[in-house]
PDB file of N, CA, C, O and CB in Angstrom:
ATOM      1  N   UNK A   1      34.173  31.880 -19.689  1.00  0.00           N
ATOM      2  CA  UNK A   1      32.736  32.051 -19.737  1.00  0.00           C
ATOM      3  C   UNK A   1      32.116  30.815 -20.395  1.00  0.00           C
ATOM      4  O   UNK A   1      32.702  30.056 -21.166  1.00  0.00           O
ATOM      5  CB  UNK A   1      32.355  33.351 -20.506  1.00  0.00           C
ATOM      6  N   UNK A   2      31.023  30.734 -20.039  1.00  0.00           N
ATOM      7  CA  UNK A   2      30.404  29.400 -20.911  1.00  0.00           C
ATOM      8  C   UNK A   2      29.579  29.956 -21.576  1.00  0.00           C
ATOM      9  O   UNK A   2      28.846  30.936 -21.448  1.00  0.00           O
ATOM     10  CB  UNK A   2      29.699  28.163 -20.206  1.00  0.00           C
ATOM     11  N   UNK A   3      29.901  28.756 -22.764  1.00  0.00           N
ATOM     12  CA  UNK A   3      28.757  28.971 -24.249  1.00  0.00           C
ATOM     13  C   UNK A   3      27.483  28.747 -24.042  1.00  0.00           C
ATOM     14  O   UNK A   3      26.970  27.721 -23.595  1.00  0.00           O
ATOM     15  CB  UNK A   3      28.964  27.976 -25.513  1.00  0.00           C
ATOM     16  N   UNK A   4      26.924  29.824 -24.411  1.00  0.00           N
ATOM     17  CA  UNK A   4      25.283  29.976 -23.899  1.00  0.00           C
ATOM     18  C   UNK A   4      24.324  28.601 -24.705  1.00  0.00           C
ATOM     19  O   UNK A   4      23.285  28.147 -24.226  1.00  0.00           O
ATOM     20  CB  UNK A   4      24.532  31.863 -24.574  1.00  0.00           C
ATOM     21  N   UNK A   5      24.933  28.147 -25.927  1.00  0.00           N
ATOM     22  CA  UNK A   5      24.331  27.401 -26.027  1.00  0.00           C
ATOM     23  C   UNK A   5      24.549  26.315 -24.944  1.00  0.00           C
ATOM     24  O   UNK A   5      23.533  25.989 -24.330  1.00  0.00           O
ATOM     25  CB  UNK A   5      24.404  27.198 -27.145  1.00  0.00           C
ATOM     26  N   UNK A   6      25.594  25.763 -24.643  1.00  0.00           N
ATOM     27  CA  UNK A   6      25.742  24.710 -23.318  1.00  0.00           C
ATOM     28  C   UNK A   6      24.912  25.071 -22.584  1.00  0.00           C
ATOM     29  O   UNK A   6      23.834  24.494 -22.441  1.00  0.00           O
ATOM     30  CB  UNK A   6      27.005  24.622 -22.484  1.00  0.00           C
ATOM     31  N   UNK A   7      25.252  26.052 -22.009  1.00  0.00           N
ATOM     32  CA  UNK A   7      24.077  26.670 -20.749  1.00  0.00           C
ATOM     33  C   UNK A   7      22.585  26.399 -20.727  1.00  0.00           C
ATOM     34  O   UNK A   7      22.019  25.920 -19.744  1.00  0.00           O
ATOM     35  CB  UNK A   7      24.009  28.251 -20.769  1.00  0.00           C
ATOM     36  N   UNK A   8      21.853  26.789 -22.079  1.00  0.00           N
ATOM     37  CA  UNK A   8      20.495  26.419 -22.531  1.00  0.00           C
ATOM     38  C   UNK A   8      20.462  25.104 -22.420  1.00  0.00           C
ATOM     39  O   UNK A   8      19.455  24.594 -21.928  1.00  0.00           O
ATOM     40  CB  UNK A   8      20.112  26.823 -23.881  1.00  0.00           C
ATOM     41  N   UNK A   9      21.604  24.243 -22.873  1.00  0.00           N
ATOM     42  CA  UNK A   9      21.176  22.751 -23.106  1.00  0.00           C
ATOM     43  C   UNK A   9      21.641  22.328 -21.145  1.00  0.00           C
ATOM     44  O   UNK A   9      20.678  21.657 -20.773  1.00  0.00           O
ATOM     45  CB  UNK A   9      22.445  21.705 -24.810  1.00  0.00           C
ATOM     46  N   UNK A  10      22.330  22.423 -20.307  1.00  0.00           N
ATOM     47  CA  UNK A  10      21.869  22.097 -19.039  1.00  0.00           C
ATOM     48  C   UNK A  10      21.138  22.676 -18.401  1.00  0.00           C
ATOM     49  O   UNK A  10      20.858  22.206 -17.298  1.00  0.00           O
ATOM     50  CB  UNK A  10      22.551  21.968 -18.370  1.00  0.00           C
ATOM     51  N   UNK A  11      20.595  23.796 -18.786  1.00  0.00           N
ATOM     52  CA  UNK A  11      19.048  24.534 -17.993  1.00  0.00           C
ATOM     53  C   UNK A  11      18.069  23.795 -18.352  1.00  0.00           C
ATOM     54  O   UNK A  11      17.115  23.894 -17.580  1.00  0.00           O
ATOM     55  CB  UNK A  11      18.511  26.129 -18.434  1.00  0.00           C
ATOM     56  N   UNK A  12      17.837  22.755 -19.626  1.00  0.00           N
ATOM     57  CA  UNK A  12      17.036  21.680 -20.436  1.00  0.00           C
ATOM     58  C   UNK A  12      17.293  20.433 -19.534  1.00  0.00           C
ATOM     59  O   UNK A  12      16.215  20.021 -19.104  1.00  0.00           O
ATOM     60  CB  UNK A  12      17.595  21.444 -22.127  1.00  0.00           C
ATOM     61  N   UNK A  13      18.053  19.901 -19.222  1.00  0.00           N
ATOM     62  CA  UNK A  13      18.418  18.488 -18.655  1.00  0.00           C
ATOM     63  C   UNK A  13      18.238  18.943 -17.369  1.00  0.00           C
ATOM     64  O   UNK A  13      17.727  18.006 -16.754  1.00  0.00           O
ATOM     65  CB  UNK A  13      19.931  17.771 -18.977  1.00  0.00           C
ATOM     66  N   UNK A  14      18.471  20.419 -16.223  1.00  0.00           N
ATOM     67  CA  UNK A  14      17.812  20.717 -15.175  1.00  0.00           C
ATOM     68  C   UNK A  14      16.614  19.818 -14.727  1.00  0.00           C
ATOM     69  O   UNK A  14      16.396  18.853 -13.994  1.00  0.00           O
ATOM     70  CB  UNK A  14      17.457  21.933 -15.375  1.00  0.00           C
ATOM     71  N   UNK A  15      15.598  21.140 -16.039  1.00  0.00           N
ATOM     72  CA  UNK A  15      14.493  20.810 -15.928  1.00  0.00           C
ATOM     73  C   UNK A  15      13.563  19.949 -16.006  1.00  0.00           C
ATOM     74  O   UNK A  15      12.383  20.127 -15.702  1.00  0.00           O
ATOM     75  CB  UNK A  15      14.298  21.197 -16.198  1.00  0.00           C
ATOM     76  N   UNK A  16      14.240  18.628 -16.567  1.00  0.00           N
ATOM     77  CA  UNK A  16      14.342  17.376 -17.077  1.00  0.00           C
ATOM     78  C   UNK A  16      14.171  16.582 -16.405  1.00  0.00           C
ATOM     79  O   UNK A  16      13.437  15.645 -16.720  1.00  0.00           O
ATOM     80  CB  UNK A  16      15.218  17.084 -17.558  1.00  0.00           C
ATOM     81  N   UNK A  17      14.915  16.668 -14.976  1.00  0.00           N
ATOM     82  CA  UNK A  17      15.419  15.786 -14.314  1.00  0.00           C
ATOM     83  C   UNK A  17      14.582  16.119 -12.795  1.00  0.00           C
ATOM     84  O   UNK A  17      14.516  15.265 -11.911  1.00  0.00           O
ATOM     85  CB  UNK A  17      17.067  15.873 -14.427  1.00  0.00           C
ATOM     86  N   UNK A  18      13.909  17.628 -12.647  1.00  0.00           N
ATOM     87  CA  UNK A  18      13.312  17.643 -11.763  1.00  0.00           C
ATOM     88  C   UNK A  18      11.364  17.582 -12.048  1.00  0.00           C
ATOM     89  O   UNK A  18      10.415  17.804 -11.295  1.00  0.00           O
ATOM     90  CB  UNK A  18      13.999  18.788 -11.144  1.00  0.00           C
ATOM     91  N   UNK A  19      11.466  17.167 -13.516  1.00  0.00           N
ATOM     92  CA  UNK A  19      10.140  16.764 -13.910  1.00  0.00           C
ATOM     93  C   UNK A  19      10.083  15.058 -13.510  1.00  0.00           C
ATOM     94  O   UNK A  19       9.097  14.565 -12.963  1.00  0.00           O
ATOM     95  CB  UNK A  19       9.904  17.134 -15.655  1.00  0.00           C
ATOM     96  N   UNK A  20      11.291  14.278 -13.874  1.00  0.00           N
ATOM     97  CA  UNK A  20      11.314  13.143 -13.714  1.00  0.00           C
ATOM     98  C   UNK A  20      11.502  12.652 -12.168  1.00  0.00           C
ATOM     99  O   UNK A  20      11.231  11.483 -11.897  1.00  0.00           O
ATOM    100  CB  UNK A  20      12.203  12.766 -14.577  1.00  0.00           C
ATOM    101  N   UNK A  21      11.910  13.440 -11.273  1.00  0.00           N
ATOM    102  CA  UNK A  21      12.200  13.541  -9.440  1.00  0.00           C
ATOM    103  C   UNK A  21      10.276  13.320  -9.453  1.00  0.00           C
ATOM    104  O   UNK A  21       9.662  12.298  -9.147  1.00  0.00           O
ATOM    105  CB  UNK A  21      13.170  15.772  -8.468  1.00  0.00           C
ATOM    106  N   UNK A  22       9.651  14.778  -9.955  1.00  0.00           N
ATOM    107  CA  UNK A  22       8.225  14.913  -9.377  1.00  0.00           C
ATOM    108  C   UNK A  22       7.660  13.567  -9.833  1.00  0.00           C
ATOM    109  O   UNK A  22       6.851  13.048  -9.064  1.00  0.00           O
ATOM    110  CB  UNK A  22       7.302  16.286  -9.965  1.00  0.00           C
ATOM    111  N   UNK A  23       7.998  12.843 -11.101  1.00  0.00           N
ATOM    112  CA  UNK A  23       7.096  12.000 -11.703  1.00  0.00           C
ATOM    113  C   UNK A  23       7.671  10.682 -10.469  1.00  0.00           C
ATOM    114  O   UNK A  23       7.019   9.702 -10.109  1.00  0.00           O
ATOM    115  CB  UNK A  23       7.341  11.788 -13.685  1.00  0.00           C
ATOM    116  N   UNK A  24       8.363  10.879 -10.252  1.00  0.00           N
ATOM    117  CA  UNK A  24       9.105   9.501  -9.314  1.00  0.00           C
ATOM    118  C   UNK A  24       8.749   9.461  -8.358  1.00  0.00           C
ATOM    119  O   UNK A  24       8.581   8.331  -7.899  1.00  0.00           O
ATOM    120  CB  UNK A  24      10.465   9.347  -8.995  1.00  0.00           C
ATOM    121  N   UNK A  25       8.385  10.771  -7.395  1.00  0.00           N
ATOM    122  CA  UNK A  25       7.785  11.232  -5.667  1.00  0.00           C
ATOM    123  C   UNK A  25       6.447  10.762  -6.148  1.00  0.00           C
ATOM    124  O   UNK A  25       6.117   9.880  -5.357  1.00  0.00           O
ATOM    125  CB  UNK A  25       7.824  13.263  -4.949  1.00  0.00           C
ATOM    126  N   UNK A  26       5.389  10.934  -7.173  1.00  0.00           N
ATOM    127  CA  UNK A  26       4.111  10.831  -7.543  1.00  0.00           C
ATOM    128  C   UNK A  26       3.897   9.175  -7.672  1.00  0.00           C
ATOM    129  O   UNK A  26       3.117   8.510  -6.989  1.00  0.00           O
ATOM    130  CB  UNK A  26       3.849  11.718  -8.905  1.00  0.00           C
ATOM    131  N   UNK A  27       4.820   8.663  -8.759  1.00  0.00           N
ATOM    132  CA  UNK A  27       4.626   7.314  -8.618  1.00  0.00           C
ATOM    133  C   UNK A  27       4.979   6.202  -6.740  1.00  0.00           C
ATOM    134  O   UNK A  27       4.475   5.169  -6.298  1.00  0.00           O
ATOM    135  CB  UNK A  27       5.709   6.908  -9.956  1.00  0.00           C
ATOM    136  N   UNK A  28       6.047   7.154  -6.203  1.00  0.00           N
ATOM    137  CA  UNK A  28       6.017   6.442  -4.732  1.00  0.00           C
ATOM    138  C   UNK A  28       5.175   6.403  -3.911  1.00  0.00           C
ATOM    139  O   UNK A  28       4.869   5.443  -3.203  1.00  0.00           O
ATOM    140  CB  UNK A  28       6.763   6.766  -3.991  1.00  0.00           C
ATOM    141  N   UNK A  29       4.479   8.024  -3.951  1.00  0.00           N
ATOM    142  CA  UNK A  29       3.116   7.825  -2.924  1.00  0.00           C
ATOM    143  C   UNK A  29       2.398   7.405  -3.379  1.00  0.00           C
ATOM    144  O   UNK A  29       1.551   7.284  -2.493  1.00  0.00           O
ATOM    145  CB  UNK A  29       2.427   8.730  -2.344  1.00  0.00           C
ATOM    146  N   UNK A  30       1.726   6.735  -4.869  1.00  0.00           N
ATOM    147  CA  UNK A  30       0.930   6.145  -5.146  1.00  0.00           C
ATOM    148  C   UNK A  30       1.245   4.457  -4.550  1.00  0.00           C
ATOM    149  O   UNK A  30       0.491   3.943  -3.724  1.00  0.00           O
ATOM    150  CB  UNK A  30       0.785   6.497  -6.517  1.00  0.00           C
ATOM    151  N   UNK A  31       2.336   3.804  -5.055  1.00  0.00           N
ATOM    152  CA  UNK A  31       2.343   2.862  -4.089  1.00  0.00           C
ATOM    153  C   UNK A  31       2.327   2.511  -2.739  1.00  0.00           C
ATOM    154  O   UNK A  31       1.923   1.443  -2.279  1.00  0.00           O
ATOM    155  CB  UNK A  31       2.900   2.532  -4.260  1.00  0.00           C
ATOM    156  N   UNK A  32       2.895   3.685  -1.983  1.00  0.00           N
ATOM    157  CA  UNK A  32       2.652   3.644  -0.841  1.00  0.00           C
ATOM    158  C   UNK A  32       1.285   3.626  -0.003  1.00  0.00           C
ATOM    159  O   UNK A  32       1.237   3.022   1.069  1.00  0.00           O
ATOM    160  CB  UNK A  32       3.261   4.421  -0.616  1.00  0.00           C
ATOM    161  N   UNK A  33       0.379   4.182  -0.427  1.00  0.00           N
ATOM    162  CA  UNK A  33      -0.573   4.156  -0.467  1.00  0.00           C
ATOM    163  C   UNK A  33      -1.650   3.000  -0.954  1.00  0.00           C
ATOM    164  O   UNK A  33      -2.633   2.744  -0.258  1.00  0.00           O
ATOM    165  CB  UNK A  33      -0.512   5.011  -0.852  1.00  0.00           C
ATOM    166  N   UNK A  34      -1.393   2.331  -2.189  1.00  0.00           N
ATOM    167  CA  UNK A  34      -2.047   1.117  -2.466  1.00  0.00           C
ATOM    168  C   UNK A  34      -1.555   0.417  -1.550  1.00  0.00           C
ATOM    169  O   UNK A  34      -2.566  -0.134  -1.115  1.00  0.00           O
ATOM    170  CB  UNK A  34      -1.923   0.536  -3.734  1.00  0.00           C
ATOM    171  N   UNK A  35      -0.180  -0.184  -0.568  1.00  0.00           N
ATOM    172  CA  UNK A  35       0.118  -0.619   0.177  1.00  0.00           C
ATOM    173  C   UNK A  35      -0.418  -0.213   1.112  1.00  0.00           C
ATOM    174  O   UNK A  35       0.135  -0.899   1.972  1.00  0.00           O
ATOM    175  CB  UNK A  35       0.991  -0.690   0.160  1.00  0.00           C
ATOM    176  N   UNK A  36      -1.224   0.514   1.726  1.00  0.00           N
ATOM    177  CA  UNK A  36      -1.175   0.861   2.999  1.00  0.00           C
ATOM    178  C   UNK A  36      -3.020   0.448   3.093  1.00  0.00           C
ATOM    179  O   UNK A  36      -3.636  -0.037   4.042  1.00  0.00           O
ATOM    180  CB  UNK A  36      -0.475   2.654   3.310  1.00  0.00           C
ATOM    181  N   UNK A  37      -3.570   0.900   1.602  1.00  0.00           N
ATOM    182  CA  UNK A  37      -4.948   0.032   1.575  1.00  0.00           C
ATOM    183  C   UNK A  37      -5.463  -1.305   1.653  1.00  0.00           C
ATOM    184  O   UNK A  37      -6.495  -1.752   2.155  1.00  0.00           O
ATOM    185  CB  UNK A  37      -5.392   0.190   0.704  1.00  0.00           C
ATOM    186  N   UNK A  38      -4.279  -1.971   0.895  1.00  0.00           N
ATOM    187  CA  UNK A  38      -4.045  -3.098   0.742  1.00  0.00           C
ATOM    188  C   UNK A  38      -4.069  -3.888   2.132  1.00  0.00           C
ATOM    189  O   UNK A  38      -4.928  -4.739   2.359  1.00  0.00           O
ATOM    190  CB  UNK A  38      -2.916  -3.124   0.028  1.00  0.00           C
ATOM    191  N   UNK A  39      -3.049  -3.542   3.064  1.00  0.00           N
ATOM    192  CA  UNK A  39      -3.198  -3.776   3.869  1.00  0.00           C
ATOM    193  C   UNK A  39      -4.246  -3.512   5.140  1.00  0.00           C
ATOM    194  O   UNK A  39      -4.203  -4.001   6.269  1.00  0.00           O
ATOM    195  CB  UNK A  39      -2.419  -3.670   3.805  1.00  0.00           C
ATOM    196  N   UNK A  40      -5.046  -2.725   4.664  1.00  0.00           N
ATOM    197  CA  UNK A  40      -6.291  -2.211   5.644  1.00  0.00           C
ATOM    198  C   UNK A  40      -7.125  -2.730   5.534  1.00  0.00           C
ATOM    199  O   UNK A  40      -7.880  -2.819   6.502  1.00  0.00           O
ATOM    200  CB  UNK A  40      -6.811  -1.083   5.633  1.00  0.00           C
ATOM    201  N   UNK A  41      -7.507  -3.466   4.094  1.00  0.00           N
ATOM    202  CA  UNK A  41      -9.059  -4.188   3.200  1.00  0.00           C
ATOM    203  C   UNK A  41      -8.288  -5.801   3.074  1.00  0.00           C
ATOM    204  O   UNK A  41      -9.068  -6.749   3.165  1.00  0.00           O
ATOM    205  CB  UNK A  41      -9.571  -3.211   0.976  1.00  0.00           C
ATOM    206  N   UNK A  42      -7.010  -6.078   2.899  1.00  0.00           N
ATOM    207  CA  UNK A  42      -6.873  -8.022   3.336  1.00  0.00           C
ATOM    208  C   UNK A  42      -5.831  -8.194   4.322  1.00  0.00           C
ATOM    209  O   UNK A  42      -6.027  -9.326   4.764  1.00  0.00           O
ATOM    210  CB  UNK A  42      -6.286  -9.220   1.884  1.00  0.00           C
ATOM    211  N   UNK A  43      -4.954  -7.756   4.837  1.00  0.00           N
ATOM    212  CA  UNK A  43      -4.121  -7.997   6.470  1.00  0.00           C
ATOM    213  C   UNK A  43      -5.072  -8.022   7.294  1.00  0.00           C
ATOM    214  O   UNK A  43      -5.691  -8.940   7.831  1.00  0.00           O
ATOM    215  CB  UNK A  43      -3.042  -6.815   7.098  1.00  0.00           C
ATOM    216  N   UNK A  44      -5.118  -7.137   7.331  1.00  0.00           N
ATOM    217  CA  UNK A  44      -6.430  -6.611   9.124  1.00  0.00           C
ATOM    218  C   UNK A  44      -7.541  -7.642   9.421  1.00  0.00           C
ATOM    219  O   UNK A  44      -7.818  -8.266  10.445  1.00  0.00           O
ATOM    220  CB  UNK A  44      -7.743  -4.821   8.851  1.00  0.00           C
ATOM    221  N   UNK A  45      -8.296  -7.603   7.713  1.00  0.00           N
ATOM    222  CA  UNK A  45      -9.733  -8.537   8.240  1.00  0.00           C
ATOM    223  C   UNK A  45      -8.989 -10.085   8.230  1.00  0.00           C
ATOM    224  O   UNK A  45      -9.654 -11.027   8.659  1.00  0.00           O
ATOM    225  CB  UNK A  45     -11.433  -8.451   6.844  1.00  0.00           C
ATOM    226  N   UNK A  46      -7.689 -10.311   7.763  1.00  0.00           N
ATOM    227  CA  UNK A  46      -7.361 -11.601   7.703  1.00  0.00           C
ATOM    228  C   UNK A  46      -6.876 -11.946   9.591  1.00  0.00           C
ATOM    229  O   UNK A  46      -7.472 -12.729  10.329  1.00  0.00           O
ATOM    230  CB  UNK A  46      -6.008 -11.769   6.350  1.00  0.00           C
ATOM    231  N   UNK A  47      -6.100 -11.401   9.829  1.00  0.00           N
ATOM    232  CA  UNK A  47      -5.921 -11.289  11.554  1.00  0.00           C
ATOM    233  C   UNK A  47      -6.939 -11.351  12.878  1.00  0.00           C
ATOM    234  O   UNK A  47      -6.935 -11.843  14.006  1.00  0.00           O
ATOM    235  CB  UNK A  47      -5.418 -10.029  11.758  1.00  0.00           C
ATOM    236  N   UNK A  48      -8.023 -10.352  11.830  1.00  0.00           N
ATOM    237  CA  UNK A  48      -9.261 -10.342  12.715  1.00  0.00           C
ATOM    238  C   UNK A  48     -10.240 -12.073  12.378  1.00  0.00           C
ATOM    239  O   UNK A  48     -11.128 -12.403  13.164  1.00  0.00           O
ATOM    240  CB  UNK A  48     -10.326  -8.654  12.145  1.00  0.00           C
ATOM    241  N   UNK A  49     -10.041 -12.569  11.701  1.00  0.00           N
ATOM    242  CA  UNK A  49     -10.468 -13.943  11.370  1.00  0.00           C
ATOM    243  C   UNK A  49      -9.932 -14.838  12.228  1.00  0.00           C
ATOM    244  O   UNK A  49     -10.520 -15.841  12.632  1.00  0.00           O
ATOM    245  CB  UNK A  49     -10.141 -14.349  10.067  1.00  0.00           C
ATOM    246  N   UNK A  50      -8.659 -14.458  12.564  1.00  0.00           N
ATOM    247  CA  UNK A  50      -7.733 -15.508  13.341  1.00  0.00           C
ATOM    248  C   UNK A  50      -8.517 -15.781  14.538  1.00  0.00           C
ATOM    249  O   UNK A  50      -8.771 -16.906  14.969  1.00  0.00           O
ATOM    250  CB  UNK A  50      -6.174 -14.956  13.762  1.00  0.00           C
ATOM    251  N   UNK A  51      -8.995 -14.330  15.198  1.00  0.00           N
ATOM    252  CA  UNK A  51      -9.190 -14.619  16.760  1.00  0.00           C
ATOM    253  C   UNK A  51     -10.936 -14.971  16.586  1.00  0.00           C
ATOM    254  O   UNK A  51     -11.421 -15.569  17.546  1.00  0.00           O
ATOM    255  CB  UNK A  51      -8.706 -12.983  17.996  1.00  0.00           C
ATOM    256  N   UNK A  52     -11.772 -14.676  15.566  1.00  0.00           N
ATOM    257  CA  UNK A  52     -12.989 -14.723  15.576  1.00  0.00           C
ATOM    258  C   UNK A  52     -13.237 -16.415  15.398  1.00  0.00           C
ATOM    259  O   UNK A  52     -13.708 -17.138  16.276  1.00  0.00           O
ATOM    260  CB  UNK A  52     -13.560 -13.707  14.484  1.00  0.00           C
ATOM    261  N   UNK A  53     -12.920 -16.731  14.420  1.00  0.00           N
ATOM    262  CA  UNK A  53     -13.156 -18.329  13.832  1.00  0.00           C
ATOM    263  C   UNK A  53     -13.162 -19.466  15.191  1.00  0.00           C
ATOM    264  O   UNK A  53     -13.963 -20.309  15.597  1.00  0.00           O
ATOM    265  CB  UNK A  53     -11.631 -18.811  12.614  1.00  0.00           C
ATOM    266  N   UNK A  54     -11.986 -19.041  15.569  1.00  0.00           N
ATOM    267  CA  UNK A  54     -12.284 -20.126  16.935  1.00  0.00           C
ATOM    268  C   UNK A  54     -12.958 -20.071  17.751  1.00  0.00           C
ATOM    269  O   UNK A  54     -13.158 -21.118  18.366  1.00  0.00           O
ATOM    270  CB  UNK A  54     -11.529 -20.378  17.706  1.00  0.00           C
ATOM    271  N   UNK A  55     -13.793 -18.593  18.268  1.00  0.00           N
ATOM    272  CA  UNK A  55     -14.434 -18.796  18.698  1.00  0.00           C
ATOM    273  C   UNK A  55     -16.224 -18.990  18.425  1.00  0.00           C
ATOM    274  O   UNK A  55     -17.155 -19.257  19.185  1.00  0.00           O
ATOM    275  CB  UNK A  55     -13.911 -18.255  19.230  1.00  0.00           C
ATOM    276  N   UNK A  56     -16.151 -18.768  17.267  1.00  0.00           N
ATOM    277  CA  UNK A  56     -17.423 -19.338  16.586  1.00  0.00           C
ATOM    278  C   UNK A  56     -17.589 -20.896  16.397  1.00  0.00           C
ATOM    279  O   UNK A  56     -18.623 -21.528  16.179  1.00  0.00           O
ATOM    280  CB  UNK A  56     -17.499 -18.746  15.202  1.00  0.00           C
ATOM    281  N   UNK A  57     -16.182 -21.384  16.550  1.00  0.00           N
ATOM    282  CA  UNK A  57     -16.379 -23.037  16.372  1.00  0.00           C
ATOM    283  C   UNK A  57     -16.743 -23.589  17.636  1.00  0.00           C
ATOM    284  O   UNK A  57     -17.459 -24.574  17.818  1.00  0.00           O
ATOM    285  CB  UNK A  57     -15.019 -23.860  15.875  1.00  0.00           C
ATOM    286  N   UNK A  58     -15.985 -22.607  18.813  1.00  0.00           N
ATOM    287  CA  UNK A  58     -16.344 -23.018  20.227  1.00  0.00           C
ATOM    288  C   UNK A  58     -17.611 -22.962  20.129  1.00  0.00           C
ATOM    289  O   UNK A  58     -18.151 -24.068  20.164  1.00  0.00           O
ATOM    290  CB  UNK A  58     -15.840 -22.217  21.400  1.00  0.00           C
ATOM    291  N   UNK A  59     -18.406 -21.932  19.999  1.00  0.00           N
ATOM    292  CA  UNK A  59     -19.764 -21.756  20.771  1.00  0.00           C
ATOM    293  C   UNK A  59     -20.716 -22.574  19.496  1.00  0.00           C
ATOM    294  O   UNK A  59     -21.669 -23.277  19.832  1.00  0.00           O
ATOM    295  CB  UNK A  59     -20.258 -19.776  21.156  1.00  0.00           C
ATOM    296  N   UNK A  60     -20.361 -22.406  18.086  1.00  0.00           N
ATOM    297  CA  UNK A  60     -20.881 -23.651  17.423  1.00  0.00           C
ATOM    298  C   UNK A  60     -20.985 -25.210  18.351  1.00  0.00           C
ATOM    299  O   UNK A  60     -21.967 -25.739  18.872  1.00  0.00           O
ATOM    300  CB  UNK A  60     -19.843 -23.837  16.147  1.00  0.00           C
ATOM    301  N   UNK A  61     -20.157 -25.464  18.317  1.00  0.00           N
ATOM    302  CA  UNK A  61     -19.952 -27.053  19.224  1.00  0.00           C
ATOM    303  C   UNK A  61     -20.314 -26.943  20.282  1.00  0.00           C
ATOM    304  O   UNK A  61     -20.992 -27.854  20.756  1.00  0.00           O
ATOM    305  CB  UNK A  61     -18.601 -27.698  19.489  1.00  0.00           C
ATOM    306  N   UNK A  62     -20.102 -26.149  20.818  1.00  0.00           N
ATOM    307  CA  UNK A  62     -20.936 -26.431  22.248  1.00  0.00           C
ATOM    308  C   UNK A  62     -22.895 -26.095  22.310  1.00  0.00           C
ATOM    309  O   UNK A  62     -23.747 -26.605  23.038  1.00  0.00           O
ATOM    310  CB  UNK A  62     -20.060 -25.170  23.513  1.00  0.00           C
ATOM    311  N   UNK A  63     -23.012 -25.132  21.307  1.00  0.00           N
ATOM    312  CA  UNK A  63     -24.813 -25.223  20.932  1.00  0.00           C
ATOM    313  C   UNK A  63     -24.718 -26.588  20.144  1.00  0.00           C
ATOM    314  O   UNK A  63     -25.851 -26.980  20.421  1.00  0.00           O
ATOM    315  CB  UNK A  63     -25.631 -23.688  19.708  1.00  0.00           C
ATOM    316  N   UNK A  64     -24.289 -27.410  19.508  1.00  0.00           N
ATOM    317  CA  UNK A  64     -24.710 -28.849  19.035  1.00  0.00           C
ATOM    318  C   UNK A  64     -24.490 -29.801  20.305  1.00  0.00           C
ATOM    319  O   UNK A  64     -25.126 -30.855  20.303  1.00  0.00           O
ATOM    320  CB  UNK A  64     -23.740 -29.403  17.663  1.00  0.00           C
ATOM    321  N   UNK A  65     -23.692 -29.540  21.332  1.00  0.00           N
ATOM    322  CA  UNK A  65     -23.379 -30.548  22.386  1.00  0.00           C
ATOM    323  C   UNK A  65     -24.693 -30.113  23.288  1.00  0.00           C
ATOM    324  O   UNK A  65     -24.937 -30.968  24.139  1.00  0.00           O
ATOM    325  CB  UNK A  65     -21.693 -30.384  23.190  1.00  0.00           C
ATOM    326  N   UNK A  66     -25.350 -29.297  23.300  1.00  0.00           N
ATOM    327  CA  UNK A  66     -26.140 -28.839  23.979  1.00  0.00           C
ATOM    328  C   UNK A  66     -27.735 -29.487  23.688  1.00  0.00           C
ATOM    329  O   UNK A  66     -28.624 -29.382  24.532  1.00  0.00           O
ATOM    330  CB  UNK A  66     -25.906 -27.464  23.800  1.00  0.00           C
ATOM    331  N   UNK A  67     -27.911 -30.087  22.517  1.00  0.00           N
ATOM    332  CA  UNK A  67     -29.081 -30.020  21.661  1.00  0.00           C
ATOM    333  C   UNK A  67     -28.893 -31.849  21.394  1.00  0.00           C
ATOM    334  O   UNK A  67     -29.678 -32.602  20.818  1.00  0.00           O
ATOM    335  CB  UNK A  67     -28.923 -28.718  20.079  1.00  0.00           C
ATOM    336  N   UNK A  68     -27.389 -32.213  22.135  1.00  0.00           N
ATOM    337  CA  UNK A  68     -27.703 -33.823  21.742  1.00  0.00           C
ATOM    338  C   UNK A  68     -27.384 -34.858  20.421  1.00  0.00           C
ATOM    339  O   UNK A  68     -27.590 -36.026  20.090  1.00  0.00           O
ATOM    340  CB  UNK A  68     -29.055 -33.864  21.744  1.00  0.00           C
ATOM    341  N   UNK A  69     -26.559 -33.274  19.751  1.00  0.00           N
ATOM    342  CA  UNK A  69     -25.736 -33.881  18.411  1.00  0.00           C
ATOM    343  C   UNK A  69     -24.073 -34.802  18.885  1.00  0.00           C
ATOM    344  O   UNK A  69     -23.368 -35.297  18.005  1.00  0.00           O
ATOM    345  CB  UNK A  69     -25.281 -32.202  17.246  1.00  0.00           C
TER     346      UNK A  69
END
């Protein structure tokens, strides 16, 4: 049979260890999540710059080629 005090003291380190699991799942979706914003508010608009810029320089330069600059 086991000594109930043992018993109390791994029903303690149990509970211990599935407070520290929840605190660990809590801290992952929090990063996961700053990652996933992160990437929504500077990836995205940085990509979307890629294809916009050139063509604002096109139609820039060509309204100054137009006007005799």
């Amino acid at each position: 049979m086991i000594d109930p005090e043992l018993l109390a003291k791994l029903e303690e380190i149990s509970a211990k260890a599935d407070k520290a699991y929840r605190a660990a799942e809590s801290v992952r979706k929090y990063l996961f999540w700053t990652g996933v914003i992160t990437v929504a508010l500077i990836v995205l608009p940085l990509i979307g710059l890629a294809f916009v810029i050139p063509q604002f320089i096109n139609s820039y330069a060509t309204a100054l080629s137009g006007i005799g600059l």
